[in-house]
C-alpha positions as CSV (number, residue, x, y, z in Angstrom):
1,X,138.7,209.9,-39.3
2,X,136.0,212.4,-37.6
3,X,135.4,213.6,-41.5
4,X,135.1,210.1,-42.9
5,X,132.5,209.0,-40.2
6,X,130.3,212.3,-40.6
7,X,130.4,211.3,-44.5
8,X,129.5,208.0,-43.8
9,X,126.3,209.1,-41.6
10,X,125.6,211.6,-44.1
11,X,125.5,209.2,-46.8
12,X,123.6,206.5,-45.2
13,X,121.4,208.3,-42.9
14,X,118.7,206.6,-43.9
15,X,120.2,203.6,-41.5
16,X,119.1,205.7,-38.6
17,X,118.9,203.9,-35.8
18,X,121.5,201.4,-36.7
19,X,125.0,201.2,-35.6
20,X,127.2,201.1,-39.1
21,X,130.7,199.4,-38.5
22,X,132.1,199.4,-41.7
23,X,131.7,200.1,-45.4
24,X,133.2,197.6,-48.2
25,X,133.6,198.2,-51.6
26,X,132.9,195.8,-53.4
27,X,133.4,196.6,-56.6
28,X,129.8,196.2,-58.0
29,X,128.0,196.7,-55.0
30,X,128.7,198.3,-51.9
31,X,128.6,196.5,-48.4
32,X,127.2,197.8,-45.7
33,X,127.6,196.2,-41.6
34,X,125.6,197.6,-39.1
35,X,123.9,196.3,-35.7
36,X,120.9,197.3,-33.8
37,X,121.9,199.6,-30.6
38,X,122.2,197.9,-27.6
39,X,119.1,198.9,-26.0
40,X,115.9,197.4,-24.5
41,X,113.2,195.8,-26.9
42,X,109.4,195.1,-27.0
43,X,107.9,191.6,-26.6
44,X,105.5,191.7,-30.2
45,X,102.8,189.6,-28.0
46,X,102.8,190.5,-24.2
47,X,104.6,194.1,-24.7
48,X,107.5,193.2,-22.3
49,X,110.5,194.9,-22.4
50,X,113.8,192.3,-22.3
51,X,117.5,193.0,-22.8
52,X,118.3,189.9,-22.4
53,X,120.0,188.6,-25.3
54,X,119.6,184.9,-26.5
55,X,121.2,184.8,-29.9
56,X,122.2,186.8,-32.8
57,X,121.0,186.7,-36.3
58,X,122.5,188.7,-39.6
59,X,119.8,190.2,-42.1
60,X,121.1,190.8,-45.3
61,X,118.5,193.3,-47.0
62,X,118.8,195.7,-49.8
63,X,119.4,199.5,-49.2
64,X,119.1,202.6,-52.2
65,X,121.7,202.5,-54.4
66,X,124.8,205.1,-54.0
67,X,127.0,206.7,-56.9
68,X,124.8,204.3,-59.3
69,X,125.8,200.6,-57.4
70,X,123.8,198.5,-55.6
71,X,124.2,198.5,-51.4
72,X,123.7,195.7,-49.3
73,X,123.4,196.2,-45.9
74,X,124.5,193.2,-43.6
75,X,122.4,194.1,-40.3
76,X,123.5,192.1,-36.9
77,X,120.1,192.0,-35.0
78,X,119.2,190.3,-31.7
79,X,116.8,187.4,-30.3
80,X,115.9,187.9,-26.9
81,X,114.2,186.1,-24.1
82,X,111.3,187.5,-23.3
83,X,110.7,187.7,-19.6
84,X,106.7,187.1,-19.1
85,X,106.2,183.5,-18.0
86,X,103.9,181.3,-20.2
87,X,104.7,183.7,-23.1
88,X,106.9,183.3,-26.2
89,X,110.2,181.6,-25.0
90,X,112.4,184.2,-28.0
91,X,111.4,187.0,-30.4
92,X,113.6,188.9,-33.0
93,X,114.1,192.6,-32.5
94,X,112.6,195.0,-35.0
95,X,113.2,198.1,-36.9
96,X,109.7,200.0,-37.4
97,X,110.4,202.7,-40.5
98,X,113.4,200.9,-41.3
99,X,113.6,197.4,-41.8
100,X,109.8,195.6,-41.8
101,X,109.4,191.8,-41.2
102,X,110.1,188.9,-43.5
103,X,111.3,192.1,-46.0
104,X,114.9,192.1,-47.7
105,X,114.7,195.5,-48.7
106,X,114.9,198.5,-46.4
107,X,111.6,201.0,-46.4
108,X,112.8,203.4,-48.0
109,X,114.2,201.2,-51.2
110,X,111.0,199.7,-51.0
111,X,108.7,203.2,-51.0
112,X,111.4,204.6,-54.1
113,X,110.3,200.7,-55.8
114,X,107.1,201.5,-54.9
115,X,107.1,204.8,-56.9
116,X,108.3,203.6,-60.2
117,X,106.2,200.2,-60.5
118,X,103.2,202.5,-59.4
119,X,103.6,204.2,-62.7
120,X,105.3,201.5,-65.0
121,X,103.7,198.3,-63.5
122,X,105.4,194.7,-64.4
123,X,108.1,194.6,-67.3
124,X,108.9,198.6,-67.8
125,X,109.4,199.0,-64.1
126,X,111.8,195.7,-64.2
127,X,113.8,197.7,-66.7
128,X,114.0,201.2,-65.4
129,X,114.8,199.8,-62.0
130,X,117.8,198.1,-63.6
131,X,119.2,201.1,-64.6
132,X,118.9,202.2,-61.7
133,X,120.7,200.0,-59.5
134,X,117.9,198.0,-58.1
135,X,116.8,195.0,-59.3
136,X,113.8,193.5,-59.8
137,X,111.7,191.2,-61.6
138,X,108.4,191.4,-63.6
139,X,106.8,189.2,-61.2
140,X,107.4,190.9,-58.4
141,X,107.3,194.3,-59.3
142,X,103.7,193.5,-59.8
143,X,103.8,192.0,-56.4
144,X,104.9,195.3,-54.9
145,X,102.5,197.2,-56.8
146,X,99.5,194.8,-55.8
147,X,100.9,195.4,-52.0
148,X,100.3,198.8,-52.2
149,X,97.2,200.1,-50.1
150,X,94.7,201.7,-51.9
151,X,93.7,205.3,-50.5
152,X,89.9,204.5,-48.6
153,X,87.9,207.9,-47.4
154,X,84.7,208.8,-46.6
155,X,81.4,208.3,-49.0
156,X,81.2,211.1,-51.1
157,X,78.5,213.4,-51.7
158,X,78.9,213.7,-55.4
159,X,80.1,211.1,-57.6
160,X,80.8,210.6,-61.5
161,X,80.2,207.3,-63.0
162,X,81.2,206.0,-66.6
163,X,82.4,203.1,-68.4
164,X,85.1,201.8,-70.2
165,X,86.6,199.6,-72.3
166,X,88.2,196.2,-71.2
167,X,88.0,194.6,-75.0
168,X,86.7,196.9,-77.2
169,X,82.9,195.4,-78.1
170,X,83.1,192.6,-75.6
171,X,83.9,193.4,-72.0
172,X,83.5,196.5,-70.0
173,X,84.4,198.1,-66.7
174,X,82.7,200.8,-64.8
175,X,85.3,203.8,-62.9
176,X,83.7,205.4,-59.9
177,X,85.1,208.9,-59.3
178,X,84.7,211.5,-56.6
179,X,83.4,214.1,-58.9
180,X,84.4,217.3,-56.1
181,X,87.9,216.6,-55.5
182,X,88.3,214.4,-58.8
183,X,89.5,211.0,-56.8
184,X,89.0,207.4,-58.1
185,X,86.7,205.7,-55.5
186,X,86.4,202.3,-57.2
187,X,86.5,200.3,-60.9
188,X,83.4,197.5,-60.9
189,X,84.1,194.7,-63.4
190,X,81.3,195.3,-65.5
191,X,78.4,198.1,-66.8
192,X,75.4,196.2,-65.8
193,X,72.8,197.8,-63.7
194,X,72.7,195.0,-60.9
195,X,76.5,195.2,-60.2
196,X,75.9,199.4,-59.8
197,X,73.0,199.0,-57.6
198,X,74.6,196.7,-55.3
199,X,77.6,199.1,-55.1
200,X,75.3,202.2,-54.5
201,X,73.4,200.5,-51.7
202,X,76.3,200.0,-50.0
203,X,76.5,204.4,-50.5
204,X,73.6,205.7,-48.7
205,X,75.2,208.6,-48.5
206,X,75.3,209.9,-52.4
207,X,73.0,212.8,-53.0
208,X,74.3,213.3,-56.8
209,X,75.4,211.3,-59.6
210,X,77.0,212.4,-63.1
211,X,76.6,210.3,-65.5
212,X,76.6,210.0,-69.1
213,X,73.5,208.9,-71.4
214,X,73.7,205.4,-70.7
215,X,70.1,204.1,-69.4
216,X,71.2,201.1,-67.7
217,X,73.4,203.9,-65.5
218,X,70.2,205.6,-64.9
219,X,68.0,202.7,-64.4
220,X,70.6,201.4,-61.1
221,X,70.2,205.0,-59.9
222,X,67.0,205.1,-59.7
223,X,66.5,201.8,-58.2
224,X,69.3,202.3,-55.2
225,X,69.2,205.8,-54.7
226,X,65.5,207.4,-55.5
227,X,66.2,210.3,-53.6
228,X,69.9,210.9,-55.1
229,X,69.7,213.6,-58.1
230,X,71.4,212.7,-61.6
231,X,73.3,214.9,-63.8
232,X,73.8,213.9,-67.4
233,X,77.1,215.0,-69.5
234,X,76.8,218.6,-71.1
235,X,79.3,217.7,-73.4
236,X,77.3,214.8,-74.5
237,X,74.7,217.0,-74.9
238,X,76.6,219.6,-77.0
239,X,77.7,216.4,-79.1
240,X,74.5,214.9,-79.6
241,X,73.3,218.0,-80.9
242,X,76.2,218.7,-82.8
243,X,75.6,215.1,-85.3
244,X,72.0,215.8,-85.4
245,X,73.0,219.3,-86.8
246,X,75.1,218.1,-89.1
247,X,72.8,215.7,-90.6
248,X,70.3,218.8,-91.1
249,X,72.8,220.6,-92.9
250,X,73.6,217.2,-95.1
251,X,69.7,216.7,-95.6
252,X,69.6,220.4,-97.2
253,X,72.9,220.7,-99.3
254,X,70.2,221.4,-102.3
255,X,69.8,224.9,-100.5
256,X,73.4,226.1,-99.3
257,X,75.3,224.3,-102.9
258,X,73.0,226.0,-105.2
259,X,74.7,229.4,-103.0
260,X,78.1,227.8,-102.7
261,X,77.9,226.2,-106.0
262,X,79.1,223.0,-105.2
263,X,78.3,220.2,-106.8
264,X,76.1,217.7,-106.0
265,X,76.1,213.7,-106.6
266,X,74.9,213.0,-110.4
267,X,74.9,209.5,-111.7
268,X,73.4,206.2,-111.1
269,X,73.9,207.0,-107.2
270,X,71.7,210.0,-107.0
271,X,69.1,207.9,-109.3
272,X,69.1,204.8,-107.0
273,X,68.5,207.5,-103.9
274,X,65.3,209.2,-105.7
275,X,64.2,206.1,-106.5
276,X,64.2,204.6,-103.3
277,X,62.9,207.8,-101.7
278,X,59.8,207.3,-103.7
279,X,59.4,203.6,-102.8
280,X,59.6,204.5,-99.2
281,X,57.1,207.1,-99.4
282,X,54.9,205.2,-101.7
283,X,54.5,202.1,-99.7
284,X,54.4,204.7,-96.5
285,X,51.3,206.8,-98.1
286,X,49.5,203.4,-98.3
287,X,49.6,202.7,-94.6
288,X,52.5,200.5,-94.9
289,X,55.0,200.4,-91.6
290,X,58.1,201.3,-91.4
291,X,59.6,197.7,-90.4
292,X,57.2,196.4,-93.6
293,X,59.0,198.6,-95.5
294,X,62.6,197.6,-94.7
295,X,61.3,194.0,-95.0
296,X,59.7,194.7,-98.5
297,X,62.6,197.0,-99.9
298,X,65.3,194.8,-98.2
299,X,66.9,197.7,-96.6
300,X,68.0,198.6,-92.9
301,X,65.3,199.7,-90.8
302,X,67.3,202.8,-89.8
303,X,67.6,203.3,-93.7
304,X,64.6,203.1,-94.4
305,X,63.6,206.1,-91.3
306,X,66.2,208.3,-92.2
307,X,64.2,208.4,-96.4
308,X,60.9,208.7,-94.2
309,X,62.1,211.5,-92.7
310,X,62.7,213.9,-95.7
311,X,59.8,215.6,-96.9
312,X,61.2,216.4,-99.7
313,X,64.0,213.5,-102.0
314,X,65.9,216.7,-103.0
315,X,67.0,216.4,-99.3
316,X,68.5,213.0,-99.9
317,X,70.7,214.5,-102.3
318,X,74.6,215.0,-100.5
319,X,77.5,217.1,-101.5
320,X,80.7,214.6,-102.0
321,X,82.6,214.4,-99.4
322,X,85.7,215.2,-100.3
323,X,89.2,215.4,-97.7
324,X,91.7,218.1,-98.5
325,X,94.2,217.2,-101.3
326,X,98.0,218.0,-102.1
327,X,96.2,219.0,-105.6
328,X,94.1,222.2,-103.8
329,X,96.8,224.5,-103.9
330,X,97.4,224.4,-107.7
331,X,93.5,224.3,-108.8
332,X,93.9,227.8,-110.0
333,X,96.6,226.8,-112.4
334,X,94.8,223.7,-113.7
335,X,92.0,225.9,-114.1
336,X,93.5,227.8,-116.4
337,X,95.5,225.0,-118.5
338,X,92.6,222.8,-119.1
339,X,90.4,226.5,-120.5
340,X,93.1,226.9,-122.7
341,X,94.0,223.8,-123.7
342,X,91.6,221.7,-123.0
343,X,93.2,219.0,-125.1
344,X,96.0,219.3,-122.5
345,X,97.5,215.6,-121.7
346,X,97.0,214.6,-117.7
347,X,100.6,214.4,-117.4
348,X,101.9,217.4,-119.0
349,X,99.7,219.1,-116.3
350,X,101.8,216.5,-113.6
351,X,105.1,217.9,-114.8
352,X,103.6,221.4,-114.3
353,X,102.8,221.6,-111.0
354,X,105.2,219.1,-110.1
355,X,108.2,221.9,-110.8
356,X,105.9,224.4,-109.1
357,X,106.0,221.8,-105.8
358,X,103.8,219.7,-105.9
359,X,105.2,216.1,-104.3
360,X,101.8,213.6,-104.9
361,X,101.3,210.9,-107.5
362,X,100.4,211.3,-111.3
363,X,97.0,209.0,-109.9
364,X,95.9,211.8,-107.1
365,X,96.0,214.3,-110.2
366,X,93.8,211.7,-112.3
367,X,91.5,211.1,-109.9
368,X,91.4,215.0,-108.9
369,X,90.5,215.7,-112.9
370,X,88.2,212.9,-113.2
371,X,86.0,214.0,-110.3
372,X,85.8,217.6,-111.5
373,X,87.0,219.3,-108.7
374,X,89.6,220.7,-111.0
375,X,86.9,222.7,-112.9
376,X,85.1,224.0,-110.1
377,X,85.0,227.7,-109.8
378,X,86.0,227.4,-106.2
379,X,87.9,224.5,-103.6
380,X,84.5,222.1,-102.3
381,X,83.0,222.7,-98.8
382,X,82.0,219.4,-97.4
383,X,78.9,219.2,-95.2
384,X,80.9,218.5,-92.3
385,X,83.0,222.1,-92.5
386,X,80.1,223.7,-92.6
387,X,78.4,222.0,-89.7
388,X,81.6,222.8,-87.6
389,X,80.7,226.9,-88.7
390,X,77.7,227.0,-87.3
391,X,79.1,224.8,-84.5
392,X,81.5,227.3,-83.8
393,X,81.6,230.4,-81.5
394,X,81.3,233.2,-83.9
395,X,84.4,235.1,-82.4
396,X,86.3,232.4,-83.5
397,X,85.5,232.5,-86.6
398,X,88.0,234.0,-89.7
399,X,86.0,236.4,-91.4
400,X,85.9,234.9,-94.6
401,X,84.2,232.1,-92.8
402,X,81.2,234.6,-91.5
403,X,80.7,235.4,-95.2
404,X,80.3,232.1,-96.1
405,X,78.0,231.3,-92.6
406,X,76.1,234.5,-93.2
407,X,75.4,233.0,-97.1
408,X,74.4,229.5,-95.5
409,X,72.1,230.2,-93.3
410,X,70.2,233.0,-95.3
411,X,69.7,229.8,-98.0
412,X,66.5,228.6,-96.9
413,X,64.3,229.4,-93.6
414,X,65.8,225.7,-92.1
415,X,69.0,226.2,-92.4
416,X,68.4,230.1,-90.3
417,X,66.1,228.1,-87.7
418,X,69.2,225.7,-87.3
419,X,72.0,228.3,-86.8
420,X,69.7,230.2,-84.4
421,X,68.7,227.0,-82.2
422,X,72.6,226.1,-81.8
423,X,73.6,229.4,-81.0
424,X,70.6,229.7,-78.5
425,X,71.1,225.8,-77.3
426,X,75.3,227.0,-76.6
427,X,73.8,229.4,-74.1
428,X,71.9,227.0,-72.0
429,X,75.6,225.3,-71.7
430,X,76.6,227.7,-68.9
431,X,74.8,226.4,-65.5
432,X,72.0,228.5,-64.1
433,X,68.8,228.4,-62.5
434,X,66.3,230.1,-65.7
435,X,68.0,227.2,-67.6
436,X,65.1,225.1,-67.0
437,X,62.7,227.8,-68.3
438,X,65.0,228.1,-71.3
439,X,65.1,225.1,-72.1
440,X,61.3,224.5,-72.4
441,X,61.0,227.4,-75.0
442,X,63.9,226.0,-76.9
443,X,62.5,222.8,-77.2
444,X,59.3,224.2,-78.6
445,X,61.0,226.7,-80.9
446,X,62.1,223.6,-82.6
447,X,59.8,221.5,-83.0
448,X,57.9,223.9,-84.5
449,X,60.5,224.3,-87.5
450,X,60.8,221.7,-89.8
451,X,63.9,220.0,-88.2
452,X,63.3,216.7,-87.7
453,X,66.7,215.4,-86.9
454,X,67.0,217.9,-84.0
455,X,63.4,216.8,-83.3
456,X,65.0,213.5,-82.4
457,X,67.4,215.2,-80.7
458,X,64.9,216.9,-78.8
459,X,63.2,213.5,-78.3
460,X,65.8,212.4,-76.6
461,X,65.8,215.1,-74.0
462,X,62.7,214.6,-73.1
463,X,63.3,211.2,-72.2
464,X,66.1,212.4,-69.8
465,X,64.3,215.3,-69.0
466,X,65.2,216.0,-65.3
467,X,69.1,214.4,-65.7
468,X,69.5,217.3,-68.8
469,X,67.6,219.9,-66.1
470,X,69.8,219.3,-63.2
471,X,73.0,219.5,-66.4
472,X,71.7,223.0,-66.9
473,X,71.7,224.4,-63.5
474,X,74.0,222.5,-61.1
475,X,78.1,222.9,-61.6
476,X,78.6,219.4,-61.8
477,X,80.0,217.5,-65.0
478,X,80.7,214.0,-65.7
479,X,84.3,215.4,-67.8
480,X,86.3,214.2,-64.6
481,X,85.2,210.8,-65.4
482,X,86.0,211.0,-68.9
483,X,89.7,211.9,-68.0
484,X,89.6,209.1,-65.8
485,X,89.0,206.8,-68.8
486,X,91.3,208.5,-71.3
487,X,93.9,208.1,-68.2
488,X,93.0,204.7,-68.5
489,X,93.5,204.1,-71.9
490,X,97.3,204.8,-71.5
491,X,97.5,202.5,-68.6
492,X,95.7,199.5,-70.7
493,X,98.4,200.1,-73.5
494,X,101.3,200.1,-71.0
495,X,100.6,196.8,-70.4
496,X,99.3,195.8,-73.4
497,X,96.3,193.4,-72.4
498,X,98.5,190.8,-70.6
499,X,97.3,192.5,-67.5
500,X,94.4,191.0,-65.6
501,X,91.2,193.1,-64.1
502,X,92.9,193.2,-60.3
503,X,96.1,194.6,-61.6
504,X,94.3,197.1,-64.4
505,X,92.1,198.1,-61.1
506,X,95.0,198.5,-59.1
507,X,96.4,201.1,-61.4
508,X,93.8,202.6,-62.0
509,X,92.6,203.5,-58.3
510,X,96.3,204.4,-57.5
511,X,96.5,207.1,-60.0
């Protein structure tokens, strides 16, 4: 019997304090009766101590499940009369760390609850908690989770600040993170300047704020904190300068295809582009503006700035842009069919390849032939790969990749003066203080080649000038806050929109 009640208070010693009397099995569940100790208890209002005992009351609350079945633990407590005249006449005993009031579930079922809907939130929760052993609704799974304090500290010194998406082109939140030790301080409902400000004010304490690009960001910045310091996104940086390079390298595929000897767009396309290169320029040699021009021409204003912007319409001319095909592999051997036969039927050429492996459609090979990429003398290089070569560090590059990079950027004195400011920009990534000296000579170096998309680019620095400054010389980053929001994106799809902004906010500050 010793063994059996050391088992017992092993296996439920989470019922410390209470007296257990016996264990039923019940089949399904397990029942559990216990009673407070007999000892001397606190009045909740004047603080008196009373053992005197005016009634009994049985609790019947929920404990962790054992061997996979639910417990139940019926727990005899007391009312007693407290002894301080004028106070309450009765009050109910209580079980701090074990059994909280107006809860039927012990603390410790409720903090292993507590874990799970944390993570899973209403209907997933519901589930895995069936499984294992504890029941629960939807409803108030989410109830738990809503019940759980959120963690408060002090005002941080530095914080990151970005927004995300509630509906996708319609409503947005802002996240508010601690950007030193990475912690979510708050989500605001919106991205508008006013709602920042008022949260900032609040902050007095905030010396520096990452942030992204975004001007209305800057604009509540300035106006609640003119002293604080801002930090814009070096990886925005790095991407904004990675699409304006690649539209420099699509505004000169004349140069590098006439090296590669890839083929560029021929046919009523590349007609209607030289034509409407010379009706932009025309209209824009007689003084005409650029809006007049969109308005005459009927084209997009931004259309009608990117033909304004080459000097040359050889420049508007573009490589295809082609995607990798199930074809590529055999080119070689079509190559050589078609300059033998070049009478050859389509889908003799199928059957071919197709008992060499090849598993796509008789259409991909038409539509392969028809485009030419079949007679080409080697597989097409689209803008976009080439882009990413200069983009990349040159150790990582495969060496037949430096041949072709070293062949690119010797084309024409552009395309050298592009490679050389990316690889000189990349430097200027790692924080220090001569960045800000660097940075002024880049910018210059630049603008005096003829560049003009990373002259926008450049355009846009200067209009950020001391956020971009304070990128290139203080440690701090706004990529915390962008795994914040990619966390976040999970969380949204966990509970697929039927969640409203409290709940999503909930989550999100508990994770």
């Amino acid at each position: 019997m010793k063994d059996v009640n050391e088992l017992v208070r092993t296996v439920f010693s989470g019922l410390f304090p209470l007296v257990i009397e016996d264990v039923t099995d019940e089949g399904e569940r397990i029942a559990v009766r216990a009673q407070t100790p007999q000892e001397a208890a606190v009045c909740p209002v004047c603080g008196a101590s009373s053992e005197r005992v005016h009634s009994y009351q049985v609790r019947r609350v929920a404990d962790v499940p054992v061997d996979g079945r639910r417990v139940v633990v019926h727990v005899k407590v007391r009312r007693l009369v407290c002894p301080t005249r004028g106070c309450r006449q009765t009050f109910r005993e209580q079980m701090p760390g074990l059994l909280e009031r107006y809860q039927r579930r012990t603390t410790r079922l409720t903090r292993q609850i507590k874990a799970v809907v944390k993570e899973l939130a209403g209907r997933a929760g519901s589930r895995l908690l069936a499984i294992l052993a504890a029941d629960l609704s939807r409803h108030t799974a989410v109830r738990v989770l809503l019940r759980i304090s959120l963690p408060t500290g002090r005002t941080p010194r530095v914080i990151g600040v970005d927004d995300f998406a509630l509906r996708r082109r319609h409503r947005y939140a802002t996240v508010v993170i601690d950007a030193e030790t990475h912690q979510r301080i708050d989500v605001l409902p919106d991205r508008t300047a006013d709602t920042l400000e008022a949260w900032l004010r609040e902050r007095p304490g905030i010396e520096i704020v990452c942030r992204d690009g975004s001007a209305t960001y800057a604009e509540a910045i300035r106006r609640a904190l003119p002293d604080a310091v801002q930090v814009a996104d070096r990886w925005h940086l790095w991407h904004n300068l990675c699409e304006a390079s690649l539209r420099e390298v699509k505004a000169h595929s004349t140069c590098w295809a006439a090296v590669l000897e890839a083929p560029l767009y021929n046919g009523p396309r590349a007609q209607t582009t030289l034509e409407r290169w010379h009706q932009v320029h025309g209209l824009l040699e007689k003084g005409v503006g650029l809006l007049e021009c969109a308005r005459r021409l009927q084209l997009a204003l931004n259309t009608v700035k990117r033909y304004a912007r080459a000097d040359r319409p050889e420049r508007m001319l573009l490589v295809p842009k082609y995607r990798a095909s199930l074809v590529d592999p055999y080119r070689e051997h079509l190559r050589r069919r078609r300059t033998e036969d070049p009478a050859v039927p389509v889908s003799h050429l199928f059957e071919e390849i197709k008992a060499l492996g090849f598993t796509g459609c008789l259409n991909l090979l038409h539509k392969y032939i028809n485009q030419g990429r079949a007679d080409a003398d080697r597989s097409h290089i689209s803008p976009r790969r080439l882009a990413r070569m200069i983009l990349t560090r040159p150790d990582n590059l495969k060496p037949e990749h430096r041949d072709v990079l070293t062949r690119i950027t010797g084309s024409c004195p552009e395309m050298t003066q592009l490679a050389a400011g990316v690889r000189d920009f990349a430097a200027l990534l790692t924080p220090c203080a001569e960045n800000t000296e660097r940075l002024s000579r880049w910018i210059d170096q630049v603008r005096a080649a003829d560049l003009p998309h990373l002259h926008a680019f450049t355009r846009g620095l200067d209009r950020d000038h001391n956020a971009v400054n304070a990128a290139l010389t203080l440690p701090y980053s706004n990529g915390p806050t962008e795994g914040v929001n990619t966390k976040t994106k999970r969380i949204a799809r966990q509970i697929h929109g039927r969640a409203g902004f409290t709940l999503l906010r909930h989550r999100i500050l508990l994770g």
